[in-house]
N, CA, C and O atoms as a printed pandas DataFrame, in Angstrom:
     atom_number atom_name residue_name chain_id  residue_number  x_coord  y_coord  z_coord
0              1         N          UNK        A               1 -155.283   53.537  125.447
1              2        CA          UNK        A               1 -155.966   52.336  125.836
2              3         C          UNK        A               1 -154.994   51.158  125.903
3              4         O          UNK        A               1 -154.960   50.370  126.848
4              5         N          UNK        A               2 -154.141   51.097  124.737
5              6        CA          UNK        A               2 -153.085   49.890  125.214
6              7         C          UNK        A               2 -152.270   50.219  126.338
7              8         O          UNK        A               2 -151.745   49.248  126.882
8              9         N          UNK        A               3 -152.046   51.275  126.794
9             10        CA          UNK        A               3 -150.762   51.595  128.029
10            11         C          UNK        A               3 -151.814   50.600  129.645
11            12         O          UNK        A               3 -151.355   49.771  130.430
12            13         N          UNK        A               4 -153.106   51.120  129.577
13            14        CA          UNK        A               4 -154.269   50.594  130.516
14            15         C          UNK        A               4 -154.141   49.110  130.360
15            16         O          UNK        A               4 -153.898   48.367  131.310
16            17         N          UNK        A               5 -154.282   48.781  129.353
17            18        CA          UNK        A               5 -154.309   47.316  129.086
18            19         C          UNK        A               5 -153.325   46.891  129.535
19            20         O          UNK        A               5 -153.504   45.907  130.252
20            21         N          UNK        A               6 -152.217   47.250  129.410
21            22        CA          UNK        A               6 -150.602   46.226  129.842
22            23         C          UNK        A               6 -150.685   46.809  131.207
23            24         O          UNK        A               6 -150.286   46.035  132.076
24            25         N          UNK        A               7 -151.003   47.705  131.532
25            26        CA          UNK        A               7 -151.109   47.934  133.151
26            27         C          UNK        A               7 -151.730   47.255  133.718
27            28         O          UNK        A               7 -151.487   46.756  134.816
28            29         N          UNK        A               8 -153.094   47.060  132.727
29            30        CA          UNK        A               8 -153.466   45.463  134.173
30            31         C          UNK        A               8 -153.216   44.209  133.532
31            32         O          UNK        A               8 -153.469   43.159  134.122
32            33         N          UNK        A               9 -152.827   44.223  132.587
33            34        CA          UNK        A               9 -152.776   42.416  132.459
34            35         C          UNK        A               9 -151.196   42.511  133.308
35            36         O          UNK        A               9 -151.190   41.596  134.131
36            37         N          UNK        A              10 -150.115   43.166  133.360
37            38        CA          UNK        A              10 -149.121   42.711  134.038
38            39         C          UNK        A              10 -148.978   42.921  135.728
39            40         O          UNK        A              10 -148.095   42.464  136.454
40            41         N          UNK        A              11 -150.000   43.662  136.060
41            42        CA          UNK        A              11 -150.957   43.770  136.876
42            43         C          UNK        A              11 -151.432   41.973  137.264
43            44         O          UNK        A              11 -150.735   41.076  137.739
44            45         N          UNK        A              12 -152.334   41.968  136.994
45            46        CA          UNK        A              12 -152.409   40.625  136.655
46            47         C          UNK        A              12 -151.689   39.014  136.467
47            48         O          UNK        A              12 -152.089   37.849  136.479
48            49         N          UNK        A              13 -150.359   39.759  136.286
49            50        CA          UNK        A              13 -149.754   38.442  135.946
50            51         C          UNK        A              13 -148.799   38.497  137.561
51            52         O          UNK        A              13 -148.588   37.521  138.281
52            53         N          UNK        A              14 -148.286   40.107  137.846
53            54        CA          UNK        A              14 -147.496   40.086  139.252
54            55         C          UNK        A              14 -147.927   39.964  140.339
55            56         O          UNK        A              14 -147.117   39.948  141.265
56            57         N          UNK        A              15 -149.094   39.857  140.568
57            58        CA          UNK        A              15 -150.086   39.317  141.731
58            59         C          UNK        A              15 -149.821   37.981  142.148
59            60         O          UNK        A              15 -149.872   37.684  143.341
60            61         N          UNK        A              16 -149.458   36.905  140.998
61            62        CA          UNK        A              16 -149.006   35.727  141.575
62            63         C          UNK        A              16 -147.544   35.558  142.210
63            64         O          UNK        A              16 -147.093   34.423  142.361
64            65         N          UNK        A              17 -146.876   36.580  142.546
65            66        CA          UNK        A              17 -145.489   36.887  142.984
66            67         C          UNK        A              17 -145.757   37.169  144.273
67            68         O          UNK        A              17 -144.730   37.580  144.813
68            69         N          UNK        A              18 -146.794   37.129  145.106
69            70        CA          UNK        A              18 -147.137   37.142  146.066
70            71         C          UNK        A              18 -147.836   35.820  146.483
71            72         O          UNK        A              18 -147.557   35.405  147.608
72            73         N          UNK        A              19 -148.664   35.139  145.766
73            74        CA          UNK        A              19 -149.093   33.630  146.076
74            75         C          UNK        A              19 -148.713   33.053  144.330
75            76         O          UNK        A              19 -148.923   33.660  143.279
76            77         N          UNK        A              20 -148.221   31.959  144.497
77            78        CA          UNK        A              20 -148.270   31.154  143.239
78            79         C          UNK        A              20 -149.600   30.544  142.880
79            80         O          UNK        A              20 -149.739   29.663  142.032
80            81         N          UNK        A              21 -150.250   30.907  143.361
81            82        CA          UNK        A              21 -151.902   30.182  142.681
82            83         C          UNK        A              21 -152.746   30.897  142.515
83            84         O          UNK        A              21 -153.915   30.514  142.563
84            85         N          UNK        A              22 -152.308   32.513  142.197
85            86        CA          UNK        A              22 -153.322   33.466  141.653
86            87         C          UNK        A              22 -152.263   33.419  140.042
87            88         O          UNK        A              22 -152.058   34.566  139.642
88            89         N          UNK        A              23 -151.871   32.754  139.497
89            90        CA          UNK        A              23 -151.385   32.808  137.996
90            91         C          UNK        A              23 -152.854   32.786  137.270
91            92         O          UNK        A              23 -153.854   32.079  137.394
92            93         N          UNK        A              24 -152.495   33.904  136.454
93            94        CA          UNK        A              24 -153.640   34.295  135.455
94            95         C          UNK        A              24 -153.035   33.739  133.508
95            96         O          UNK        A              24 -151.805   33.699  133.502
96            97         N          UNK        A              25 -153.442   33.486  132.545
97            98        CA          UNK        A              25 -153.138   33.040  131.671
98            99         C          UNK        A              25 -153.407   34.437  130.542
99           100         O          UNK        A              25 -154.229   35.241  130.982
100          101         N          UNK        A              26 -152.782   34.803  129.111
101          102        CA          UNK        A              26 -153.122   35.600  128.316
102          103         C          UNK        A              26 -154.425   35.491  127.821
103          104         O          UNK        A              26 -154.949   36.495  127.338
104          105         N          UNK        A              27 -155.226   34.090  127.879
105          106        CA          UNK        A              27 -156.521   34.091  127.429
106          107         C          UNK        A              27 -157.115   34.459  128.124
107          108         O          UNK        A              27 -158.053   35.130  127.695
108          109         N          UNK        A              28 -157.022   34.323  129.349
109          110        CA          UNK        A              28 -158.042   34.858  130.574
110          111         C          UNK        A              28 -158.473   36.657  130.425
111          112         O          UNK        A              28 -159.494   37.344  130.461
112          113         N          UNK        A              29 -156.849   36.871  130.227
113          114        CA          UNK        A              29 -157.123   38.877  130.372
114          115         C          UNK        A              29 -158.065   38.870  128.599
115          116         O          UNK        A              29 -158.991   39.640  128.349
116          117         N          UNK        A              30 -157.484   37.760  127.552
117          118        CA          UNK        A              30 -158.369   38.588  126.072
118          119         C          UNK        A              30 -159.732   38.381  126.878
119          120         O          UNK        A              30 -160.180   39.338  127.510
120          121         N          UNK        A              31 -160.135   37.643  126.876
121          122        CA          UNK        A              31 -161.864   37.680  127.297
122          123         C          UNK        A              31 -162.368   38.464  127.834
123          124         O          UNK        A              31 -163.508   38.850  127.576
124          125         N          UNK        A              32 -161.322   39.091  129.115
125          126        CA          UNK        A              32 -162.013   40.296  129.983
126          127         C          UNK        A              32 -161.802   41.766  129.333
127          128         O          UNK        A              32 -162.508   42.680  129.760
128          129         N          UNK        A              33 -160.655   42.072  128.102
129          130        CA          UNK        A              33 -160.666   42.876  127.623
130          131         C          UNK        A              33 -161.827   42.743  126.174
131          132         O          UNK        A              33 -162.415   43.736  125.744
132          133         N          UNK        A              34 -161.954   41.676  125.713
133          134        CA          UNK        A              34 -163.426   41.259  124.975
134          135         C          UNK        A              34 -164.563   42.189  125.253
135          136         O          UNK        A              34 -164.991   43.265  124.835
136          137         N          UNK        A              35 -164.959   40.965  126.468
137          138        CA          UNK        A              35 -165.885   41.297  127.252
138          139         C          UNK        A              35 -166.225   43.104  127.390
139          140         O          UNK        A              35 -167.165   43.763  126.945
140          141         N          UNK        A              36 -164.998   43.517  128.212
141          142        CA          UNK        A              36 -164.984   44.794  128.115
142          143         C          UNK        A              36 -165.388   46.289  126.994
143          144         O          UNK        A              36 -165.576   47.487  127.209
144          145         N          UNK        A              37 -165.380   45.366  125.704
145          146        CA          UNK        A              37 -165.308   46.441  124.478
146          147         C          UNK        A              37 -166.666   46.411  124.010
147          148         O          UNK        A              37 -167.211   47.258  123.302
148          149         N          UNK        A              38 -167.334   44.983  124.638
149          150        CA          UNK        A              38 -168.403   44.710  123.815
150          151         C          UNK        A              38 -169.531   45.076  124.901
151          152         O          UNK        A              38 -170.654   45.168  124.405
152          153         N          UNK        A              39 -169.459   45.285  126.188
153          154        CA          UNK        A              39 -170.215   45.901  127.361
154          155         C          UNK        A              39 -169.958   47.096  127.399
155          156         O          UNK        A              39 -170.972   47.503  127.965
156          157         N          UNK        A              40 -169.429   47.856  127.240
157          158        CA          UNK        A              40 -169.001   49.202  127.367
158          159         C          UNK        A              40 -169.966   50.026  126.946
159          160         O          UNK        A              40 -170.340   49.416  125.945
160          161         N          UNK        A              41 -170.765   51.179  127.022
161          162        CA          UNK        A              41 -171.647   52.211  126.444
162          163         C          UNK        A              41 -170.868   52.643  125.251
163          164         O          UNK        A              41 -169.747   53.145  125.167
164          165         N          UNK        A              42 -171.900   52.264  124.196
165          166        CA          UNK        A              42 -171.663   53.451  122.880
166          167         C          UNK        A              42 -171.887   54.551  122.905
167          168         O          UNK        A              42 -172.997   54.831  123.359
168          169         N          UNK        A              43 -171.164   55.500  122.538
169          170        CA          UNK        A              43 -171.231   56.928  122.303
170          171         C          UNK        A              43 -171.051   57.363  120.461
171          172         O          UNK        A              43 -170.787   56.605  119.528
172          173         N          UNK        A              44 -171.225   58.352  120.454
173          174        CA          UNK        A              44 -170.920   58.829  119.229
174          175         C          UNK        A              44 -169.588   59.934  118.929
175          176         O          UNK        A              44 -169.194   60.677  118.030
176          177         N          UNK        A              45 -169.194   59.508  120.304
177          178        CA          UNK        A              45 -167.599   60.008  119.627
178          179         C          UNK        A              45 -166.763   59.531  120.403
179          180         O          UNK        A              45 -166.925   59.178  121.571
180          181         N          UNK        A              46 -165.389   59.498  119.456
181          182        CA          UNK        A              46 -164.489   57.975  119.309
182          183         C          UNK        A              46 -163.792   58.227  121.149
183          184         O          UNK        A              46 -163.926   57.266  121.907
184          185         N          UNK        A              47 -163.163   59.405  121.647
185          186        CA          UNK        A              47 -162.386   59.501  122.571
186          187         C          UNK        A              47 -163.343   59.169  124.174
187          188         O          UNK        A              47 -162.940   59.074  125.334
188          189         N          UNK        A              48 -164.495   59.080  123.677
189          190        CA          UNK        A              48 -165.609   58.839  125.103
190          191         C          UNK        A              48 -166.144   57.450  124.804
191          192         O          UNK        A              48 -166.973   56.994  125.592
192          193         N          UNK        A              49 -165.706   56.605  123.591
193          194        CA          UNK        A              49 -165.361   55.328  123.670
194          195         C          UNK        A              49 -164.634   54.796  124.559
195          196         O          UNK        A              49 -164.885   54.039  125.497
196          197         N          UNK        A              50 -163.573   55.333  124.117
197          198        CA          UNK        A              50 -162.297   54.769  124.741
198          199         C          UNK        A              50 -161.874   54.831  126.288
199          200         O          UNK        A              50 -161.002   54.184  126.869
200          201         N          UNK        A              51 -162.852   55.911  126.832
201          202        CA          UNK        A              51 -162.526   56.328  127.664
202          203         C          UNK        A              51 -163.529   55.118  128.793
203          204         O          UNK        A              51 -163.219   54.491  129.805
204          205         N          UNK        A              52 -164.691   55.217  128.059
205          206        CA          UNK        A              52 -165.827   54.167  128.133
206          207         C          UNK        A              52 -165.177   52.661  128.681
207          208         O          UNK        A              52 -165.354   51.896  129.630
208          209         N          UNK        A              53 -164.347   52.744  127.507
209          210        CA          UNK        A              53 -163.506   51.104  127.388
210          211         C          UNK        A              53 -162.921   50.860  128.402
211          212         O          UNK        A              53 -163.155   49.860  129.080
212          213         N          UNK        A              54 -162.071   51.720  128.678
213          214        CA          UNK        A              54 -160.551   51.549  129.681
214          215         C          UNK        A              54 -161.274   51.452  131.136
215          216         O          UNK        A              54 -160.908   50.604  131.951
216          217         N          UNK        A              55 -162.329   52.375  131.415
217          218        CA          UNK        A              55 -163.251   52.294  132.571
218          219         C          UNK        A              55 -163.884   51.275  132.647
219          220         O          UNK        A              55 -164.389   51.110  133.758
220          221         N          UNK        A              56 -164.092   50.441  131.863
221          222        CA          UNK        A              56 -164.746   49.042  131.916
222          223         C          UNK        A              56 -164.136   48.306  131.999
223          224         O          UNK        A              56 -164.502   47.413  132.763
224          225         N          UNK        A              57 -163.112   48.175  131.464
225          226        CA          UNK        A              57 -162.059   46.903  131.542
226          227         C          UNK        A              57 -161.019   47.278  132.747
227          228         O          UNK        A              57 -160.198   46.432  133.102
228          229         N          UNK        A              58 -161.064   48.385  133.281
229          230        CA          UNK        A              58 -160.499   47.976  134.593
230          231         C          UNK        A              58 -161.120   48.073  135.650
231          232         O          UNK        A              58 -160.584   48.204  136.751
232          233         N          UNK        A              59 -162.614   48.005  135.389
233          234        CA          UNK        A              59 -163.090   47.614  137.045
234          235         C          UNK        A              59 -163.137   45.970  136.628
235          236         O          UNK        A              59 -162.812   45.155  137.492
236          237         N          UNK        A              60 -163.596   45.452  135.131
237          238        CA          UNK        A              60 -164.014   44.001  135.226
238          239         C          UNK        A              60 -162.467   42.973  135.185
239          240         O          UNK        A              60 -162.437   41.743  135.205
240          241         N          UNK        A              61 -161.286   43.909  135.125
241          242        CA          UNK        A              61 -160.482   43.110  135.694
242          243         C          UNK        A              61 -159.580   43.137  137.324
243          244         O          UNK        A              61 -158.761   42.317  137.736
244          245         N          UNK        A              62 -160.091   44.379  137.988
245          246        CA          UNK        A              62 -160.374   44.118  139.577
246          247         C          UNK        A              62 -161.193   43.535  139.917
247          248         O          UNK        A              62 -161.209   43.158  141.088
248          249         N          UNK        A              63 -162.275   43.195  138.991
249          250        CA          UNK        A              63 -163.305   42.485  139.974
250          251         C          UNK        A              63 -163.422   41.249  139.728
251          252         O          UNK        A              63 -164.160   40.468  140.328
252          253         N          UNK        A              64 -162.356   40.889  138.403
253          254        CA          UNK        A              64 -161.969   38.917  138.201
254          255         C          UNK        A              64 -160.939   38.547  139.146
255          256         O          UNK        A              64 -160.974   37.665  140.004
256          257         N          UNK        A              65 -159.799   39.549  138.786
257          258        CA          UNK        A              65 -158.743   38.988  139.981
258          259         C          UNK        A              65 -159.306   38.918  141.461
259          260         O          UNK        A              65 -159.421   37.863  142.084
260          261         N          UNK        A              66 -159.668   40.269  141.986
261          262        CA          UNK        A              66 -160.482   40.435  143.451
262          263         C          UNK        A              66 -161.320   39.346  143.705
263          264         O          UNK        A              66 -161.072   38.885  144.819
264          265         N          UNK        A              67 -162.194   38.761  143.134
265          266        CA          UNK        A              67 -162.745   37.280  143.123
266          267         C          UNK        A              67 -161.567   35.880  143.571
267          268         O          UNK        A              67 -161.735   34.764  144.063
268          269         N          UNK        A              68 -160.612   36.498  143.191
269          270        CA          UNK        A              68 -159.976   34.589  143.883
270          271         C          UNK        A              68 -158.688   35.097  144.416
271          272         O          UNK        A              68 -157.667   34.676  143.872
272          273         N          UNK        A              69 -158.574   35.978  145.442
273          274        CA          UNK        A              69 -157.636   36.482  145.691
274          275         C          UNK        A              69 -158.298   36.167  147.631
275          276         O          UNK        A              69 -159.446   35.947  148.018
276          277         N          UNK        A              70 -157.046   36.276  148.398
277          278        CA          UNK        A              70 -157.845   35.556  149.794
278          279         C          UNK        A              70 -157.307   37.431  150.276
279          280         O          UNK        A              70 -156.417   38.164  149.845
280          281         N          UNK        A              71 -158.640   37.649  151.605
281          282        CA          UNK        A              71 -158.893   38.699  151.737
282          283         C          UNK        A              71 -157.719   39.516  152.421
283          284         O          UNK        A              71 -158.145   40.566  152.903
284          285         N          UNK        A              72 -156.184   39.298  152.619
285          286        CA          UNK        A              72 -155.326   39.927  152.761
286          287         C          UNK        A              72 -154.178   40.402  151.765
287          288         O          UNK        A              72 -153.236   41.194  151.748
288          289         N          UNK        A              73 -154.758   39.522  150.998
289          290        CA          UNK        A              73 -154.250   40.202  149.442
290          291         C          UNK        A              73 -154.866   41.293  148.775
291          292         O          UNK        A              73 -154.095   42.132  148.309
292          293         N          UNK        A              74 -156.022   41.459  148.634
293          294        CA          UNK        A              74 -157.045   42.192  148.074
294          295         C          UNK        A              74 -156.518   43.226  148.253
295          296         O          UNK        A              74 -155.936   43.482  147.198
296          297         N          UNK        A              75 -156.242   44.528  149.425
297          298        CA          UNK        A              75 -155.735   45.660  149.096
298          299         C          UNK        A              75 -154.822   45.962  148.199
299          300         O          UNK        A              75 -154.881   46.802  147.301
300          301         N          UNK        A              76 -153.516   44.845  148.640
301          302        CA          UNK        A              76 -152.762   45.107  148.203
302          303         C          UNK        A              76 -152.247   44.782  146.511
303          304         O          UNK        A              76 -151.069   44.810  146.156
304          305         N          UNK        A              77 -153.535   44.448  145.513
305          306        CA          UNK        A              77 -153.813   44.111  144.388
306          307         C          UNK        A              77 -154.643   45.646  144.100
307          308         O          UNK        A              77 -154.273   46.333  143.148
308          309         N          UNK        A              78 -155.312   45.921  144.625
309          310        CA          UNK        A              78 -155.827   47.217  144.622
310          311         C          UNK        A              78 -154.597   48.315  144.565
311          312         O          UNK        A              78 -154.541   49.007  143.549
312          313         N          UNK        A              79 -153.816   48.472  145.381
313          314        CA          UNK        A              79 -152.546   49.116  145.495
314          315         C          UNK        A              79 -151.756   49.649  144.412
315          316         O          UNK        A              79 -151.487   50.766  143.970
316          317         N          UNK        A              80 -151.380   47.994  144.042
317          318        CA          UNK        A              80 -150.670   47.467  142.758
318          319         C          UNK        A              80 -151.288   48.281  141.350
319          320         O          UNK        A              80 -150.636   49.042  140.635
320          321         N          UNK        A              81 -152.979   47.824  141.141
321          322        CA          UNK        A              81 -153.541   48.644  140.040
322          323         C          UNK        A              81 -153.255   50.193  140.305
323          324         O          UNK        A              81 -152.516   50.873  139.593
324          325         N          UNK        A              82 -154.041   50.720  141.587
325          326        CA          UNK        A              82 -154.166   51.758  141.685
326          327         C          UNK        A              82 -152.085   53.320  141.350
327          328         O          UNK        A              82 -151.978   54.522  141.108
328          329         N          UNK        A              83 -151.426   52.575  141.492
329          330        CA          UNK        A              83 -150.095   53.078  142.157
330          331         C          UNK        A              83 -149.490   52.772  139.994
331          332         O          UNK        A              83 -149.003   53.793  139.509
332          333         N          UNK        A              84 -149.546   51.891  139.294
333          334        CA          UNK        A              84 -148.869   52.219  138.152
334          335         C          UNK        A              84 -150.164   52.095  137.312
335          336         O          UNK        A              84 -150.114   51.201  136.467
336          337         N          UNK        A              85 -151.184   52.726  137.362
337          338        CA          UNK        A              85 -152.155   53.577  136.762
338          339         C          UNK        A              85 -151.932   55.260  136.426
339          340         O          UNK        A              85 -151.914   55.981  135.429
340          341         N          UNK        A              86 -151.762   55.415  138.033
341          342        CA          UNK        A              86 -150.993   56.618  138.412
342          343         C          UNK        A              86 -149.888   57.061  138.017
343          344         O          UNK        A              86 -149.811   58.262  137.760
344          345         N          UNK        A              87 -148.606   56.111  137.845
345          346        CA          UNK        A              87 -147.491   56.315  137.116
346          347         C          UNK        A              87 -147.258   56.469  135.831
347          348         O          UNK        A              87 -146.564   57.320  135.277
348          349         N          UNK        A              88 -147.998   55.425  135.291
349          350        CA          UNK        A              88 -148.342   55.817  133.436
350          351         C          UNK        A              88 -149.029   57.048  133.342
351          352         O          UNK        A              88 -148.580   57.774  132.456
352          353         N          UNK        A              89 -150.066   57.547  134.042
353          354        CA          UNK        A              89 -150.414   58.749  133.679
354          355         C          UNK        A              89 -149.548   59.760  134.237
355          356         O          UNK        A              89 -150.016   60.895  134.151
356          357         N          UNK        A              90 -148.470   59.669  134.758
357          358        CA          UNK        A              90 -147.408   60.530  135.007
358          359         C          UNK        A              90 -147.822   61.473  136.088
359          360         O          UNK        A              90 -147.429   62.638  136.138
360          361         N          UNK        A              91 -148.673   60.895  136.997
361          362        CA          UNK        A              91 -149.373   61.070  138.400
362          363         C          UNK        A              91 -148.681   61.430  139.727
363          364         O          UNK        A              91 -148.746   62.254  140.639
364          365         N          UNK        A              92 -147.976   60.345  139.322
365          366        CA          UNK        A              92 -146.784   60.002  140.636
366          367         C          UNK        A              92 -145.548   60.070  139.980
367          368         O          UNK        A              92 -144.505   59.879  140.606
């Protein structure tokens, strides 16, 4: 779950390397990873938590950034998540 997490908050932070006015702040991603732990479905066992978690907190942080991103960026923020998601899980 932390490897997911730094995948999108830096995710998150390299998106503005393409426009300087999508800069995201460290408080911004705690809230959405917050948010994320405390929306997530309970289960009664710990690894379908987590799994719960990481699936929640990375659609609700495609779908904060994807919100103020202008529509020729958007794939390619999609890209970005999708491509070192894949690499941490040793995919690609």
């Amino acid at each position: 779950m932390a490897i997911r997490g730094s995948v999108l908050y830096f995710c998150m932070i390299e998106i503005s390397q393409i426009n300087w006015m999508y800069n995201s702040s460290l408080n911004q991603f705690l809230d959405i990873y917050n948010k994320s732990i405390d929306d997530s479905p309970k289960t009664a066992l710990p690894q379908k938590d987590v799994d719960n978690i990481m699936t929640s907190l990375t659609y609700n942080v495609y779908r904060y950034v994807n919100r103020g991103l202008f529509e020729k960026d958007k794939i390619t923020f999609l890209l970005m998540v999708c491509f070192k998601i894949l690499i941490t899980a040793k995919k690609i």
